[in-house]
PQR file of N, CA, C, O and H, with PARSE charges and radii, in Angstrom:
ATOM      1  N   UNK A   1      37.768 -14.187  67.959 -0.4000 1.5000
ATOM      2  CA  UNK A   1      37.892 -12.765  67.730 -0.0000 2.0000
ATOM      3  C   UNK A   1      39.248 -12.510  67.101  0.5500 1.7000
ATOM      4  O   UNK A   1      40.136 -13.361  67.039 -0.5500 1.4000
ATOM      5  N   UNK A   2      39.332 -11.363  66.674 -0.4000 1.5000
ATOM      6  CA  UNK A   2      40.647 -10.939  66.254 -0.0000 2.0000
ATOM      7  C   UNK A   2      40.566 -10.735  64.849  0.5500 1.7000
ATOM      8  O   UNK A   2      39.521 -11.169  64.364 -0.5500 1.4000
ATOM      9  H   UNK A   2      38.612 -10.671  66.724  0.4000 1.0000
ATOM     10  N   UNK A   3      41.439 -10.149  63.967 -0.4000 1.5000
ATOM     11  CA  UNK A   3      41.364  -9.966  62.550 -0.0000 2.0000
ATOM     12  C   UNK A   3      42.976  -9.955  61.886  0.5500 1.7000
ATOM     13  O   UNK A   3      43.940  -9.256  62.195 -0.5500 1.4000
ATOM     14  H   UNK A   3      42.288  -9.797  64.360  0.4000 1.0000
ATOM     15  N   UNK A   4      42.827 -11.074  60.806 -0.4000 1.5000
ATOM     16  CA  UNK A   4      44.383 -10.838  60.079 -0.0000 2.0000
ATOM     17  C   UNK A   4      44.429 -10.248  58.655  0.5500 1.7000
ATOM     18  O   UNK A   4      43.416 -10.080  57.976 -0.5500 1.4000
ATOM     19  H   UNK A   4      42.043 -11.642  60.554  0.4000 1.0000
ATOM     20  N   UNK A   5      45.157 -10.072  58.420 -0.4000 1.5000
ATOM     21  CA  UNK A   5      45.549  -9.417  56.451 -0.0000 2.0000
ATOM     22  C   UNK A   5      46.307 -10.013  55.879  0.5500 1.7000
ATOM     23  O   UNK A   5      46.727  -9.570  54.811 -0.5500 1.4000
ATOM     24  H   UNK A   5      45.980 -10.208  58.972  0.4000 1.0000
ATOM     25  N   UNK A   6      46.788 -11.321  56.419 -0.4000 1.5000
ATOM     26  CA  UNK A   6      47.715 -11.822  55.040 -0.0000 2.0000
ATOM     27  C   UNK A   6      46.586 -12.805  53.899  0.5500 1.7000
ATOM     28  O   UNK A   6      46.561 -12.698  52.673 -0.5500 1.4000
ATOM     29  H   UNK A   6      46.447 -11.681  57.287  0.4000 1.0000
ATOM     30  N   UNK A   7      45.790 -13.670  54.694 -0.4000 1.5000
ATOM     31  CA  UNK A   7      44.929 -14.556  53.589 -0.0000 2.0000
ATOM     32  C   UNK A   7      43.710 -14.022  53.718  0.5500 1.7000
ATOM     33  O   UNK A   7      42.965 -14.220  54.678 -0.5500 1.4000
ATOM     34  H   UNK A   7      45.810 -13.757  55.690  0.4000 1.0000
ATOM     35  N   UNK A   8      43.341 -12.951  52.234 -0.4000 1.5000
ATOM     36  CA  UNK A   8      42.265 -12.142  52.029 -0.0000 2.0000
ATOM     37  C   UNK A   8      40.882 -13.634  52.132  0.5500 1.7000
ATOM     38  O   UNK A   8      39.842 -13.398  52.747 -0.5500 1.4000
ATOM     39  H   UNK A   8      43.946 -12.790  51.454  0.4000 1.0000
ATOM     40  N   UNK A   9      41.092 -15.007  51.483 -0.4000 1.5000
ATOM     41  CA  UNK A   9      40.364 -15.783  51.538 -0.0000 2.0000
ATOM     42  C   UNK A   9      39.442 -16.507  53.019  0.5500 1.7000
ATOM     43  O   UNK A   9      38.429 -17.190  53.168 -0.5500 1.4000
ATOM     44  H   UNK A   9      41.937 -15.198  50.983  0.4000 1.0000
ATOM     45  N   UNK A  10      40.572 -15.831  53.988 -0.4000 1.5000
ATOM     46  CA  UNK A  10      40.449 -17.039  55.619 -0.0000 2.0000
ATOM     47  C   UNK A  10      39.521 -15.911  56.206  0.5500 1.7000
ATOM     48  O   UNK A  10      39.451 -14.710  55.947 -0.5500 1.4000
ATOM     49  H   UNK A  10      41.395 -15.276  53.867  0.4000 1.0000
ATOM     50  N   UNK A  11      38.895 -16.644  57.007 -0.4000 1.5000
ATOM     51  CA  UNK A  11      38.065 -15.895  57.711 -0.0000 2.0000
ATOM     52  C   UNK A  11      38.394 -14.487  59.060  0.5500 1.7000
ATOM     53  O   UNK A  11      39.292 -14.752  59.859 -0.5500 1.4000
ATOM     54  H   UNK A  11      38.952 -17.620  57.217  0.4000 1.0000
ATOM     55  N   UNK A  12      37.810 -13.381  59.196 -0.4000 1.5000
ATOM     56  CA  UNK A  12      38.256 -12.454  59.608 -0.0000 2.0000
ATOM     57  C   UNK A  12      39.639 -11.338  58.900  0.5500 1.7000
ATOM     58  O   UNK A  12      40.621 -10.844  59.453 -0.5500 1.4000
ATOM     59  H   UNK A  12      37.080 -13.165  58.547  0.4000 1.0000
ATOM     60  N   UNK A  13      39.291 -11.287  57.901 -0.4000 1.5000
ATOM     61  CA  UNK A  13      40.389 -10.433  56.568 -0.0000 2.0000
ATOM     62  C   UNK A  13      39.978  -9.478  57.147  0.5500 1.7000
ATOM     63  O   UNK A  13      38.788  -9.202  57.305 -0.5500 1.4000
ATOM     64  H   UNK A  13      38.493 -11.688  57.452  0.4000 1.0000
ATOM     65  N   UNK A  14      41.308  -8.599  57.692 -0.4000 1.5000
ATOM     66  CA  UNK A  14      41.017  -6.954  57.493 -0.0000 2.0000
ATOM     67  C   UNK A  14      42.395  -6.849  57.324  0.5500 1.7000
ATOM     68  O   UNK A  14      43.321  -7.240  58.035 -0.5500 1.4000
ATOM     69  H   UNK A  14      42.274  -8.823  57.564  0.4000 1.0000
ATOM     70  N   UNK A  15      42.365  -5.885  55.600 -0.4000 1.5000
ATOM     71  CA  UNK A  15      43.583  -5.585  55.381 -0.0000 2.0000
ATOM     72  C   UNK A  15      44.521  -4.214  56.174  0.5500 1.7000
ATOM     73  O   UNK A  15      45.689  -3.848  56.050 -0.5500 1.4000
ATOM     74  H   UNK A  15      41.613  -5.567  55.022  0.4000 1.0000
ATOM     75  N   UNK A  16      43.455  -3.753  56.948 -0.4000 1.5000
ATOM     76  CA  UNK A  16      44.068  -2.612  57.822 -0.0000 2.0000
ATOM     77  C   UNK A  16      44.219  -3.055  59.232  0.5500 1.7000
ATOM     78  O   UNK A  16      44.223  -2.175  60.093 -0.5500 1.4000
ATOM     79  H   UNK A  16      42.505  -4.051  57.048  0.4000 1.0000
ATOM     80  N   UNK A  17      44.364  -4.503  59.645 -0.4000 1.5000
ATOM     81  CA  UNK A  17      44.875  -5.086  60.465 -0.0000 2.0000
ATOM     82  C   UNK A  17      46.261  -4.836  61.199  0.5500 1.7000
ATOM     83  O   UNK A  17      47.294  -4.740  60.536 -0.5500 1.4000
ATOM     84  H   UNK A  17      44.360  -5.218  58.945  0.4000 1.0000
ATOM     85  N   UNK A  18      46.260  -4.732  62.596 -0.4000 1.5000
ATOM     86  CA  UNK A  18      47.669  -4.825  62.876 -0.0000 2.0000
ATOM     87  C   UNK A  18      47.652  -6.031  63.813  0.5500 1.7000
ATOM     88  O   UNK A  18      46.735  -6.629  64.375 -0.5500 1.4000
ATOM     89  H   UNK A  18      45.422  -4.810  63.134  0.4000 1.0000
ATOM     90  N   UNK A  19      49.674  -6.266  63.775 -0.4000 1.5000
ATOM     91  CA  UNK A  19      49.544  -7.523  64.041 -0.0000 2.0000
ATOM     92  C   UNK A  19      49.366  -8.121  65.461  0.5500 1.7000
ATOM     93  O   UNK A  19      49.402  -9.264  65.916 -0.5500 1.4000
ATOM     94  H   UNK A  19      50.419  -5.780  63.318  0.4000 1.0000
ATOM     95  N   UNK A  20      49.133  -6.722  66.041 -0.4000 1.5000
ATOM     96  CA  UNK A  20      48.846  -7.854  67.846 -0.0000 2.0000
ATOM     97  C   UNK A  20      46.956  -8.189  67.659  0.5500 1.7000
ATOM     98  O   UNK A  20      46.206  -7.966  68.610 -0.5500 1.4000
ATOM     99  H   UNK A  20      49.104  -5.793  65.671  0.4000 1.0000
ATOM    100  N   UNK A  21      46.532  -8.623  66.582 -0.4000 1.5000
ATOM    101  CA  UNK A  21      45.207  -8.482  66.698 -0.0000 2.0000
ATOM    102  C   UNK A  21      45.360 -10.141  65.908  0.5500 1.7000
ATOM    103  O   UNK A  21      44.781 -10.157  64.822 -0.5500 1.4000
ATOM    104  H   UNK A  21      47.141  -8.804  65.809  0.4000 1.0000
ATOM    105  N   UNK A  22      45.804 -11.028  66.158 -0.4000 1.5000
ATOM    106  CA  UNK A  22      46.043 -12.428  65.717 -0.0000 2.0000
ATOM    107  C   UNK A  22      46.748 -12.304  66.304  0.5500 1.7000
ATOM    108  O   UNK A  22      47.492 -11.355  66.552 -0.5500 1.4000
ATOM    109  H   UNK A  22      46.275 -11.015  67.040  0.4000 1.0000
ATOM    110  N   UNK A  23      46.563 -14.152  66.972 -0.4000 1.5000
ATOM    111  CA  UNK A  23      46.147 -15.082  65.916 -0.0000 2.0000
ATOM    112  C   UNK A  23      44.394 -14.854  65.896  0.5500 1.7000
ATOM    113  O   UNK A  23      43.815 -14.523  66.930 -0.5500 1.4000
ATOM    114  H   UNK A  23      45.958 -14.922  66.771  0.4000 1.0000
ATOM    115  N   UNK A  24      43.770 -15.038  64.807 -0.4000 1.5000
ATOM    116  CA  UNK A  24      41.823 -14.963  65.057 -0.0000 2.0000
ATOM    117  C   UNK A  24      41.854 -16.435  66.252  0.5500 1.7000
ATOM    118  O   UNK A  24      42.457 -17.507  66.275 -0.5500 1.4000
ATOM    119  H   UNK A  24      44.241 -15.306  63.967  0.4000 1.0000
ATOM    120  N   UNK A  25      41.042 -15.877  66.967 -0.4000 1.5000
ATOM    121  CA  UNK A  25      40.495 -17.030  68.400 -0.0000 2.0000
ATOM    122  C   UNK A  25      39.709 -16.892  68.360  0.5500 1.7000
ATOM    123  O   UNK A  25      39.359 -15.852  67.801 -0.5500 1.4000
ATOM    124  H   UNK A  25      40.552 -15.006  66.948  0.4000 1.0000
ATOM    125  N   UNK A  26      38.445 -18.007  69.040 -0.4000 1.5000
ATOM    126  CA  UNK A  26      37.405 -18.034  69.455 -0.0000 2.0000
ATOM    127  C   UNK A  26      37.456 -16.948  70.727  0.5500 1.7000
ATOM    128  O   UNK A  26      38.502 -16.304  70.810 -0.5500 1.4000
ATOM    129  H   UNK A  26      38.729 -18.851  69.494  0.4000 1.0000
ATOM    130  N   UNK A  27      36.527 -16.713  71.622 -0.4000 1.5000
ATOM    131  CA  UNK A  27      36.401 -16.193  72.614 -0.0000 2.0000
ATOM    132  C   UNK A  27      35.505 -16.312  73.018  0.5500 1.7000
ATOM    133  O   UNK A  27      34.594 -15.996  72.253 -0.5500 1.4000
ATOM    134  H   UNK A  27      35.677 -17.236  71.555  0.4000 1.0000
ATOM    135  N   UNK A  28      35.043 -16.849  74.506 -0.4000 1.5000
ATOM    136  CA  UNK A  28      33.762 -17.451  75.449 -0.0000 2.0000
ATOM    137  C   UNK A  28      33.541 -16.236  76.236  0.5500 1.7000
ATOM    138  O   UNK A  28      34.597 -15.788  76.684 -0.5500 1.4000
ATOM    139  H   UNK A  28      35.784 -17.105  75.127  0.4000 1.0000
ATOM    140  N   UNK A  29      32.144 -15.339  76.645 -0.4000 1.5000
ATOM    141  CA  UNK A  29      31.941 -14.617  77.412 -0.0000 2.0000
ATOM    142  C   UNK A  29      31.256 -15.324  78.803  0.5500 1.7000
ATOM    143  O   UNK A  29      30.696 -16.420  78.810 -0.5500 1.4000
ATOM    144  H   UNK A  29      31.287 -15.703  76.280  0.4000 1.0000
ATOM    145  N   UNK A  30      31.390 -14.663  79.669 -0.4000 1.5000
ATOM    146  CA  UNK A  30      29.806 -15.414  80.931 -0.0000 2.0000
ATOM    147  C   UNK A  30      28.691 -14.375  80.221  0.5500 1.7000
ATOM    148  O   UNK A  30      28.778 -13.449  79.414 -0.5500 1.4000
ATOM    149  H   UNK A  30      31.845 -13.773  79.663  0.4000 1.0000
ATOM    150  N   UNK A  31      27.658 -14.987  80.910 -0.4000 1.5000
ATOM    151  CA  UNK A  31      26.294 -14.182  80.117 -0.0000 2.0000
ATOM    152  C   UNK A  31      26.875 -12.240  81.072  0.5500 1.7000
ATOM    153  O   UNK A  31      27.683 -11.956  81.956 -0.5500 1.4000
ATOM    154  H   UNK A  31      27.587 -15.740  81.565  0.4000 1.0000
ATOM    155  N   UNK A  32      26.108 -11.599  80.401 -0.4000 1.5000
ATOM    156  CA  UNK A  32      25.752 -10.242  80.391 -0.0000 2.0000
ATOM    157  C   UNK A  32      24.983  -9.843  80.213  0.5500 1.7000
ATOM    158  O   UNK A  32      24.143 -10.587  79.706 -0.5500 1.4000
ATOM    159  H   UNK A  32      25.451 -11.829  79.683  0.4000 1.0000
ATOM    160  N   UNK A  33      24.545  -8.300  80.459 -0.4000 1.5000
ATOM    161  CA  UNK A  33      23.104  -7.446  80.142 -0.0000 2.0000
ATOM    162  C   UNK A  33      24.166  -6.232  79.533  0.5500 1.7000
ATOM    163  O   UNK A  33      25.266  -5.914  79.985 -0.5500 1.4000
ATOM    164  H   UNK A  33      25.227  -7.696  80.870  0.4000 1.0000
ATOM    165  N   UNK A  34      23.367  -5.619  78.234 -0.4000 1.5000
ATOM    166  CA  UNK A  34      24.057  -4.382  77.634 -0.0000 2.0000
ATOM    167  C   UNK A  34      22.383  -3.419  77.481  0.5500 1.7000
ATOM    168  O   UNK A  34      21.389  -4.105  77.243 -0.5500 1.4000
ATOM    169  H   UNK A  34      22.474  -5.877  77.867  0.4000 1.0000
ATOM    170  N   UNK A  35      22.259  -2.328  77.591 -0.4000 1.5000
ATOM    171  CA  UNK A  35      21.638  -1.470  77.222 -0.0000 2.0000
ATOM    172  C   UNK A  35      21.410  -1.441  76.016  0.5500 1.7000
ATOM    173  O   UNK A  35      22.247  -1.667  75.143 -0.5500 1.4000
ATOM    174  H   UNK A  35      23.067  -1.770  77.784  0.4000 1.0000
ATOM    175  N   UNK A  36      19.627  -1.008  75.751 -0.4000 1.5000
ATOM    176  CA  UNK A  36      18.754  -1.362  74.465 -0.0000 2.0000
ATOM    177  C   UNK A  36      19.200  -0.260  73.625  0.5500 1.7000
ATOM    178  O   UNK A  36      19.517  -0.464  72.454 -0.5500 1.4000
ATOM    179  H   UNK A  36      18.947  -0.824  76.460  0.4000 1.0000
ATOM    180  N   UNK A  37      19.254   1.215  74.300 -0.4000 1.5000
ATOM    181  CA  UNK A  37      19.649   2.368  73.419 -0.0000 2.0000
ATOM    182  C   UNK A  37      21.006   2.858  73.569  0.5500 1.7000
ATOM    183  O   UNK A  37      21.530   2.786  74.681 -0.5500 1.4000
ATOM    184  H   UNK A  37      18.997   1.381  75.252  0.4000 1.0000
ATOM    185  N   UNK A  38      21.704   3.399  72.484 -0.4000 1.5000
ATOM    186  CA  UNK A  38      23.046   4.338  72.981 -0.0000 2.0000
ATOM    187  C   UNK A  38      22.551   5.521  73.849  0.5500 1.7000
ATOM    188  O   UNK A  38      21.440   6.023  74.019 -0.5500 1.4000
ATOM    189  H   UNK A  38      21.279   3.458  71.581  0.4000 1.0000
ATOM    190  N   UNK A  39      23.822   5.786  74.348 -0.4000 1.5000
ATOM    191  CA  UNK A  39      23.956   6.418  75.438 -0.0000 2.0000
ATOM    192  C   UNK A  39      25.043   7.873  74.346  0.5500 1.7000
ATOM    193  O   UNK A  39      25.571   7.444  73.320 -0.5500 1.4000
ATOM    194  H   UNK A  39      24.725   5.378  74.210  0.4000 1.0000
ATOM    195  N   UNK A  40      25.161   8.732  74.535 -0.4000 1.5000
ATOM    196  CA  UNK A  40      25.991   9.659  73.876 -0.0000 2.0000
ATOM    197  C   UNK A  40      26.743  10.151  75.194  0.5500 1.7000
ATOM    198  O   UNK A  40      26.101  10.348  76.226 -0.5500 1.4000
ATOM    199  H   UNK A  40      24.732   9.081  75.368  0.4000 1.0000
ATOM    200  N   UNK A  41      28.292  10.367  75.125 -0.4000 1.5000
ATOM    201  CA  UNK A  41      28.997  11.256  76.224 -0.0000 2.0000
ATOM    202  C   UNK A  41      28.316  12.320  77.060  0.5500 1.7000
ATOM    203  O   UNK A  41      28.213  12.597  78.255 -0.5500 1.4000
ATOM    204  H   UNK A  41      28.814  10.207  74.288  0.4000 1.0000
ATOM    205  N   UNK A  42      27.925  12.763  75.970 -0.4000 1.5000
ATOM    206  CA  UNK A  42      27.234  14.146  76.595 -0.0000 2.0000
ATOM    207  C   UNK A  42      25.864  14.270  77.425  0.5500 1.7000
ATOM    208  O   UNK A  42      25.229  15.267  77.768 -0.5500 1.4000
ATOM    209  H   UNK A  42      28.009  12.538  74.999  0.4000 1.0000
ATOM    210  N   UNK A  43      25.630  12.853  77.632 -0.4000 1.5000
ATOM    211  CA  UNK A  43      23.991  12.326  77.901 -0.0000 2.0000
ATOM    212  C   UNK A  43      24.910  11.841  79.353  0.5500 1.7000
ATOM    213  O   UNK A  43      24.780  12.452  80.414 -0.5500 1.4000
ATOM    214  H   UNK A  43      26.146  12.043  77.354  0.4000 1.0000
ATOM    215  N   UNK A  44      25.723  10.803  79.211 -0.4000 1.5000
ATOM    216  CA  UNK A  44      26.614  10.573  80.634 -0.0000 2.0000
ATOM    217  C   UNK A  44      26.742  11.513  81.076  0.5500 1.7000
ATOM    218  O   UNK A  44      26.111  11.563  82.131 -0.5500 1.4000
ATOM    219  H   UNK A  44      25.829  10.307  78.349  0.4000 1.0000
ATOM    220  N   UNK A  45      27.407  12.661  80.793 -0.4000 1.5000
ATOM    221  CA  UNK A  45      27.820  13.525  81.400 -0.0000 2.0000
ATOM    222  C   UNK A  45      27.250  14.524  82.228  0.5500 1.7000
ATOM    223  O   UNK A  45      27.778  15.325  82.999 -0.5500 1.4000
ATOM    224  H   UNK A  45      27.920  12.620  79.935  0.4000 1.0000
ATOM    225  N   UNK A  46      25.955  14.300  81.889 -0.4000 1.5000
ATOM    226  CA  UNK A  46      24.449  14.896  82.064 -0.0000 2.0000
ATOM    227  C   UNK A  46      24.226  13.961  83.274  0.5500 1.7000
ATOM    228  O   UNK A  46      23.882  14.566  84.289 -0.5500 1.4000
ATOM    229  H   UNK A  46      25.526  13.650  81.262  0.4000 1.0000
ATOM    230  N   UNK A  47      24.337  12.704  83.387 -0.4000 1.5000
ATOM    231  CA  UNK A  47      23.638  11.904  83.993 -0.0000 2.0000
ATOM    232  C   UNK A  47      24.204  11.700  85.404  0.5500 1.7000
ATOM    233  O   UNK A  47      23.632  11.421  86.457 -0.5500 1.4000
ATOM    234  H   UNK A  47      24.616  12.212  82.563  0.4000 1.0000
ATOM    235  N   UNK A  48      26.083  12.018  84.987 -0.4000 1.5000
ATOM    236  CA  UNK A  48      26.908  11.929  86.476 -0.0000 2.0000
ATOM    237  C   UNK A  48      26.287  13.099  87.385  0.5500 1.7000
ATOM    238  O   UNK A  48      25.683  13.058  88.456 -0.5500 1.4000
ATOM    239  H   UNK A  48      26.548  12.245  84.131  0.4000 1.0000
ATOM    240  N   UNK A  49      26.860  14.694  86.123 -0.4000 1.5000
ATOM    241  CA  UNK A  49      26.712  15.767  86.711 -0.0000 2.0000
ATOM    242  C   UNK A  49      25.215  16.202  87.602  0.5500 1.7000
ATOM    243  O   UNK A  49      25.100  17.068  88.470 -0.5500 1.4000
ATOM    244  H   UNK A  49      27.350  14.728  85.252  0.4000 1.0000
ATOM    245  N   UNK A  50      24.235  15.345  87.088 -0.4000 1.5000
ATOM    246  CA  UNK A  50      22.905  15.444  88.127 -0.0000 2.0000
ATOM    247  C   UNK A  50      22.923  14.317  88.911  0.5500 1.7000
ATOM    248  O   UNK A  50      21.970  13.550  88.776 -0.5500 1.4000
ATOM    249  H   UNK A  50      24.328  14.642  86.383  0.4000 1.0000
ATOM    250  N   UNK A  51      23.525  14.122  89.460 -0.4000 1.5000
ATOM    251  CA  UNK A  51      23.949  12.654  90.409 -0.0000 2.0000
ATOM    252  C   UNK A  51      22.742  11.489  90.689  0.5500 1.7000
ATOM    253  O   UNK A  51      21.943  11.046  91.514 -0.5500 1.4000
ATOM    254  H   UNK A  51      24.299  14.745  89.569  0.4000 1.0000
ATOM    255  N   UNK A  52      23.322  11.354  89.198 -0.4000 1.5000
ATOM    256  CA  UNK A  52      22.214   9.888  88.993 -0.0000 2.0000
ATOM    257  C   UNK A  52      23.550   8.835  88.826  0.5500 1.7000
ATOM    258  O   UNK A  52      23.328   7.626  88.889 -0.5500 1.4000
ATOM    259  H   UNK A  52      23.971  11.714  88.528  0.4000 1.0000
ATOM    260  N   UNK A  53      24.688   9.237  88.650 -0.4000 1.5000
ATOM    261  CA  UNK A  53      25.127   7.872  89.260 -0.0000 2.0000
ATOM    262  C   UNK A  53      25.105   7.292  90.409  0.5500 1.7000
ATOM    263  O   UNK A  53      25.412   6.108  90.554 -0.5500 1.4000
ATOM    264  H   UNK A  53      24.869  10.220  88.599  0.4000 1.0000
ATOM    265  N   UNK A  54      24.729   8.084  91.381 -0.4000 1.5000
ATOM    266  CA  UNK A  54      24.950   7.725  92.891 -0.0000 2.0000
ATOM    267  C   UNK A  54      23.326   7.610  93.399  0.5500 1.7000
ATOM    268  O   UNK A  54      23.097   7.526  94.606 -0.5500 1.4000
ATOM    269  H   UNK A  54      24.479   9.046  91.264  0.4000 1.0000
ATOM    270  N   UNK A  55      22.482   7.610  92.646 -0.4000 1.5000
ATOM    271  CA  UNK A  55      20.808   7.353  92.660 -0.0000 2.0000
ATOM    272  C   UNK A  55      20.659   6.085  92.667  0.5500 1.7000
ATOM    273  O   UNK A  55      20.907   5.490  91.618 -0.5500 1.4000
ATOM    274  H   UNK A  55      22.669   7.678  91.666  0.4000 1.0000
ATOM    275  N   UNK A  56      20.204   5.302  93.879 -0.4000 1.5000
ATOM    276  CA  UNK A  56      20.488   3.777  93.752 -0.0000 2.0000
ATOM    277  C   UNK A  56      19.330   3.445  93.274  0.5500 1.7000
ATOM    278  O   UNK A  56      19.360   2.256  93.590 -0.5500 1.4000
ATOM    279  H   UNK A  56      20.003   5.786  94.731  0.4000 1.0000
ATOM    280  N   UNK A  57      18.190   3.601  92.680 -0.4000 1.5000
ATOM    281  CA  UNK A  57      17.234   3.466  91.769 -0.0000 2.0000
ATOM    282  C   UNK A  57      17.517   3.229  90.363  0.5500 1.7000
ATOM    283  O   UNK A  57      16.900   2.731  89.422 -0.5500 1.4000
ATOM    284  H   UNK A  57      18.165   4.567  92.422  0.4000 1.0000
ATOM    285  N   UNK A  58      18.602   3.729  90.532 -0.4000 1.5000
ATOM    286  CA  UNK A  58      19.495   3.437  88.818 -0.0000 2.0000
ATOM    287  C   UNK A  58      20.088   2.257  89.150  0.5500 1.7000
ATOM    288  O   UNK A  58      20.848   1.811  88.290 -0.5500 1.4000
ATOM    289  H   UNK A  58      19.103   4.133  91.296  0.4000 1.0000
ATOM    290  N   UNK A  59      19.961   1.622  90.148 -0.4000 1.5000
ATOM    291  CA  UNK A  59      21.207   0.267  89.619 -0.0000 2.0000
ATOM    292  C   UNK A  59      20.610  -1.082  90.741  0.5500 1.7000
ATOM    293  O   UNK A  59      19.704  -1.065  91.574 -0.5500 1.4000
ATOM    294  H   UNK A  59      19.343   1.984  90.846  0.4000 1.0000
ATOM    295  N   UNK A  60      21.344  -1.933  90.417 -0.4000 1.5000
ATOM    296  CA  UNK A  60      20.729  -3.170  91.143 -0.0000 2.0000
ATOM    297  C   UNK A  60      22.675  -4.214  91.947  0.5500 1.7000
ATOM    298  O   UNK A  60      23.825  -4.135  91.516 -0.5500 1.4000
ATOM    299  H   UNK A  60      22.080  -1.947  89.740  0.4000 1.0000
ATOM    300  N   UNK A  61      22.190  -4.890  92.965 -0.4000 1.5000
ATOM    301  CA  UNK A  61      23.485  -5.567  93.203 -0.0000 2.0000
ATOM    302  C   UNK A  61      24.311  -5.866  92.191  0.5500 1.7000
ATOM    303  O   UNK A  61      25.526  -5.774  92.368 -0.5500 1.4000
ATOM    304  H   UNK A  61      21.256  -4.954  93.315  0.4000 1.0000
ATOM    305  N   UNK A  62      23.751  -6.297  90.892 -0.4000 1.5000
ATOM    306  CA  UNK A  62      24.827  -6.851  90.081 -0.0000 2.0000
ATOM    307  C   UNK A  62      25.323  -5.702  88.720  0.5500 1.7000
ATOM    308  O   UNK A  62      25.876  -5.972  87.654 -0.5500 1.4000
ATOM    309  H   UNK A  62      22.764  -6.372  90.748  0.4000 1.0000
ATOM    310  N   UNK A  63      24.853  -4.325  89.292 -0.4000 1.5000
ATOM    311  CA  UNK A  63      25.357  -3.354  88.475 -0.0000 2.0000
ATOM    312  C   UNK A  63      23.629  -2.510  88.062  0.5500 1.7000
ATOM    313  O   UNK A  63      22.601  -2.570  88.736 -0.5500 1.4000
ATOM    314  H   UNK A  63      24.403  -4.106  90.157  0.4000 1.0000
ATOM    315  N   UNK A  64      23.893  -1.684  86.561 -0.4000 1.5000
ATOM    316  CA  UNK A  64      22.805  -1.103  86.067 -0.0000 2.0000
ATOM    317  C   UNK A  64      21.481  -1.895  86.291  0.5500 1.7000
ATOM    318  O   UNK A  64      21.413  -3.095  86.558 -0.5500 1.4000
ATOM    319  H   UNK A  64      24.728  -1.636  86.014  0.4000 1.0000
ATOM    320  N   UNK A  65      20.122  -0.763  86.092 -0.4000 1.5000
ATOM    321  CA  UNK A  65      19.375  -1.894  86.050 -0.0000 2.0000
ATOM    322  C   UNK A  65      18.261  -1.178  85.304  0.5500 1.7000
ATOM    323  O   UNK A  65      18.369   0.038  85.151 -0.5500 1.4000
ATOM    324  H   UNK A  65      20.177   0.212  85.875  0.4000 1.0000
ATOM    325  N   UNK A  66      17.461  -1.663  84.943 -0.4000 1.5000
ATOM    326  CA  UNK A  66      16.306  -1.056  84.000 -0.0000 2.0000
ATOM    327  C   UNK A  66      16.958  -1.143  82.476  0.5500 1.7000
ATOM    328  O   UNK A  66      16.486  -0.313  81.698 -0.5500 1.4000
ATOM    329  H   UNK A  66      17.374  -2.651  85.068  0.4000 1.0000
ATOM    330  N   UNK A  67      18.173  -2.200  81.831 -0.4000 1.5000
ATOM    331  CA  UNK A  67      18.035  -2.306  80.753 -0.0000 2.0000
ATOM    332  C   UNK A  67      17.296  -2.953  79.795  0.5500 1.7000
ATOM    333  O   UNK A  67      17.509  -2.741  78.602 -0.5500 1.4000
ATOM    334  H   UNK A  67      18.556  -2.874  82.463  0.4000 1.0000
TER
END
């Protein structure tokens, strides 16, 4: 990950780079689950304010669930 601007040729060129964003690294995740659709603020905000965050039907031990 990461992006530099001095060698337009090397991989990860962004000339609107700044420099705490290098050196480019690899980067290893552990597996994850992300949600199929966006979500908009205003849809969260919807979702706290009718207290579906605290609806344990919405979520499973290891976090969200139904993605």
């Amino acid at each position: 990950m990461g992006a530099q601007k001095k060698k337009p040729s090397e991989a990860n060129y962004d000339p609107e780079a700044v420099d705490d964003e290098s050196p480019v690294h690899e980067v290893h995740l552990e597996a994850f689950q992300i949600g199929r659709h966006p979500v908009t603020v205003e849809e969260f905000k919807g979702f706290v304010e009718n207290e579906g965050y605290t609806d344990p039907r919405w979520w499973t031990a290891g976090g969200p669930g139904g993605c």
